[in-house]
Residue, then its C-alpha position, 0 to 999 in steps of 0.5 A: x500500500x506504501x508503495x501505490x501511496x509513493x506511485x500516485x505522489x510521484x504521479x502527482x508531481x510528475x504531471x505537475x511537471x509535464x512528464x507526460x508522453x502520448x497520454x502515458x506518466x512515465x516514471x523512473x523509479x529504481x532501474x525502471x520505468x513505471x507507466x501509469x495513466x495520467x490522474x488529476x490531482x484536485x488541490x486547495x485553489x490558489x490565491x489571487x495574484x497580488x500587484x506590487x509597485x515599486x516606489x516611483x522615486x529612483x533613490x529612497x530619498x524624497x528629493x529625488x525625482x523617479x527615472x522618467x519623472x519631469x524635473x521639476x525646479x529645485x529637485x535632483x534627478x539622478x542622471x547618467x551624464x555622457x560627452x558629445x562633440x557634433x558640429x551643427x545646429x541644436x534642435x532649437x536652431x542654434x549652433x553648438x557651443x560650449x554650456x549646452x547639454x543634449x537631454x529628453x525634453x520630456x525629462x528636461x525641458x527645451x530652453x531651460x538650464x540644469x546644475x549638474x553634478x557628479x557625486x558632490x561635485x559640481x560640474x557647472x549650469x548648462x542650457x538644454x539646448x539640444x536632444x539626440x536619438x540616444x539621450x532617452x530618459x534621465x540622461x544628459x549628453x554634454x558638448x565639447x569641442x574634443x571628440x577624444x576628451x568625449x571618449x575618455x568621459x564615457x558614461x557616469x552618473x550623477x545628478x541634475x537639478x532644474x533651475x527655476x525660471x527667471x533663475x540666472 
């Protein structure tokens, strides 16, 4: 009787875990298999799915804005900072220039200016002046004229604060 007990158990999980070949449970049980006809196994039902959110800021802090939150004035985004050296126009028109940084105008408004920092330490305010195919999301992409000064810079991370209008 144990052993039939050890059988529908096996049986049980063995369906459970689609072991199941043309209709038939196979098995393995010492050297052999052990074909049985498949058995359905009626159990407590399930709990309903439980939804959890994660916190919408980045950080755990409450001055941080969430990933792809719109800055607002006074309040540090986390950001990941990279260097770009096109020539040409921005996209409100104006040629490139040292103080601009390319950024998602849905993150950073276009026309606004940033105070950017990386860890503690402050890299300067720059005008948002520019946006670019790869600049998706909390990311600012700082000109320069050195294209190899922009390789070395590579990707960091730091944080951006809005300036509040009227603010110079």
């Amino acid at each position: 009787m144990k052993i039939q007990t050890l059988i529908s158990t096996a049986i049980a999980s063995v369906t459970a875990a689609g072991l199941v070949y043309a209709g038939v449970v196979h098995i393995p049980y010492r050297s052999h298999l052990l074909e049985h006809a498949p058995i359905v196994v009626y159990g407590e039902p399930s709990l309903p799915p439980i939804l959890v959110r994660a916190k919408r800021s980045f950080f755990l802090d409450a001055r941080f804005a969430g990933p792809f939150d719109r800055a607002n004035p006074g309040r540090a985004v986390p950001v990941s900072l990279t260097q770009y050296c096109l020539q040409g126009t921005t996209r409100r028109g104006r040629y490139v220039r040292p103080g601009i940084v390319a950024a998602d105008p849905r993150v950073f408004p276009l026309a606004r200016y940033v105070e950017v920092f990386l860890g503690k330490e402050y890299i300067g305010r720059f005008l948002v002046d520019d946006t670019g195919k790869n600049v998706i999301g909390p990311t600012l992409d700082i000109w320069t004229e050195d294209c190899s000064q922009a390789r070395r810079f590579g990707r960091k991370w730091g944080h951006a604060v809005l300036v509040a209008r009227g603010q110079k």
